[in-house]
C-alpha positions in Angstrom: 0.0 0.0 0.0 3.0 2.3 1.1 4.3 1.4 -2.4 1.8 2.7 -4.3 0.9 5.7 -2.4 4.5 7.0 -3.0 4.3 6.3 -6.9 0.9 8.2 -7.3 2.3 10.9 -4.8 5.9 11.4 -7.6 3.2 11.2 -10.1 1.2 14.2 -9.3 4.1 16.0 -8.2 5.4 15.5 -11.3 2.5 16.1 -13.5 2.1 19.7 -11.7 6.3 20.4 -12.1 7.4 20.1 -9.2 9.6 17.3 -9.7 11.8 16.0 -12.3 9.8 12.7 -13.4 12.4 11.3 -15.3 15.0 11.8 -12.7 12.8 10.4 -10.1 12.1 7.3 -12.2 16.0 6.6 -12.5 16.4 6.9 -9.1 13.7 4.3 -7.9 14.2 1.7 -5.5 14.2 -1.4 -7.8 13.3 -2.0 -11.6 9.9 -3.4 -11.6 9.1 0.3 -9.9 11.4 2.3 -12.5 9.9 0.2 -15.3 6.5 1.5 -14.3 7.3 4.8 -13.6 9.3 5.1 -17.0 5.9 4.4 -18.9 4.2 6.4 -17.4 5.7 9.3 -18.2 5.9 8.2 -22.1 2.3 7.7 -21.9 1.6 11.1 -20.5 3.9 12.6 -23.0 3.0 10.2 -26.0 6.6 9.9 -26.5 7.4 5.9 -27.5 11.5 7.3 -26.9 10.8 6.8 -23.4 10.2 3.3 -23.8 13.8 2.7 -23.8 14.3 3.2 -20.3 12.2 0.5 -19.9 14.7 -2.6 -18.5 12.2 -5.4 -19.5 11.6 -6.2 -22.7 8.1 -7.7 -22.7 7.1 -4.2 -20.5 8.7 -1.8 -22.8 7.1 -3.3 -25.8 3.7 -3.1 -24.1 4.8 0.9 -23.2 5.1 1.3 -26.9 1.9 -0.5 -27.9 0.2 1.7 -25.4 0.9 4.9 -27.1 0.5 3.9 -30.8 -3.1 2.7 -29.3 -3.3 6.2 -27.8 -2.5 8.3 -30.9 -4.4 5.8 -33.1 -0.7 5.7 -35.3 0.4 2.3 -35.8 3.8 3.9 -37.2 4.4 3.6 -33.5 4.8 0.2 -33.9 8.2 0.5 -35.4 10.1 1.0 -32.1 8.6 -2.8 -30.8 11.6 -5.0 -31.7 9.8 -8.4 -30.9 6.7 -10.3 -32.3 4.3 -7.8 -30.7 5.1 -5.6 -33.4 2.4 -7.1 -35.9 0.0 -7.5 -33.0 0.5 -3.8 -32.0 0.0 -3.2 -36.0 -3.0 -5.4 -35.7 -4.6 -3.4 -32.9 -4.0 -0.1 -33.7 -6.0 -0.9 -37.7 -8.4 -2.6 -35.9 -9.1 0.7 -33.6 -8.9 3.0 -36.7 -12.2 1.5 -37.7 -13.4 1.4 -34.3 -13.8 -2.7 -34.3 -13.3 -3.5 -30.5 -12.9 -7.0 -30.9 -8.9 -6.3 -31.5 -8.6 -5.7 -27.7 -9.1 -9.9 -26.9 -5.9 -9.9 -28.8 -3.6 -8.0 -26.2 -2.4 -9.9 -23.5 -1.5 -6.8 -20.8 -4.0 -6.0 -18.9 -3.2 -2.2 -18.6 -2.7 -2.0 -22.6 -5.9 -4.1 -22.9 -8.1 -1.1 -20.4 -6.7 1.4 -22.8 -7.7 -1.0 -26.0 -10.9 -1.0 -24.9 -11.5 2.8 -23.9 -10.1 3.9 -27.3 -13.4 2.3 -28.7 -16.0 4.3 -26.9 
């Protein structure tokens, strides 16, 4: 609980500019938390660049599949470097004519939430 009061506390401080996000994401306490906090902040900014602070490769695929979903731009998709690149493809076209079905195929559950509020 203590874990994810802190994270949605740098969150908002961040978000208002008070604190350095991305400094505050390097500095966290183990990787599963800088991996989070990392995409975050490139889904706030729709920037897929800072993905690549993300250490896992499964996660920082899923940051980048989250913001082509978001812009609705499956030239996003470029920056994933594993299979989830046609999926993310997939998704994105399948969005683009508003067919909500495509959302079964992601496998992330936060990516999936987003999927499926793109389609209102």
């Amino acid at each position: 609980m203590k874990f994810h009061i802190l994270f949605i506390s740098m969150l908002l401080l961040g978000c208002f500019g008070i604190m350095d996000m991305p400094y505050m994401c390097k500095n966290a306490a183990d990787a599963d938390l800088r991996d989070r906090c990392f995409s975050t902040l490139a889904l706030r900014d729709a920037n897929a660049e800072m993905c690549k602070e993300v250490q896992d490769p499964t996660a920082r695929d899923y940051c980048v599949m989250r913001i082509a979903i978001s812009k609705l731009d499956e030239l996003e998709c470029s920056h994933i470097e594993s299979s989830l690149k046609e999926k993310c493809e997939h998704v994105v076209q399948g969005l683009r004519q508003n067919n909500s079905w495509v959302c079964v195929l992601v496998k992330d559950n936060l990516t999936a939430e987003l999927c499926r509020m793109r389609v209102s």
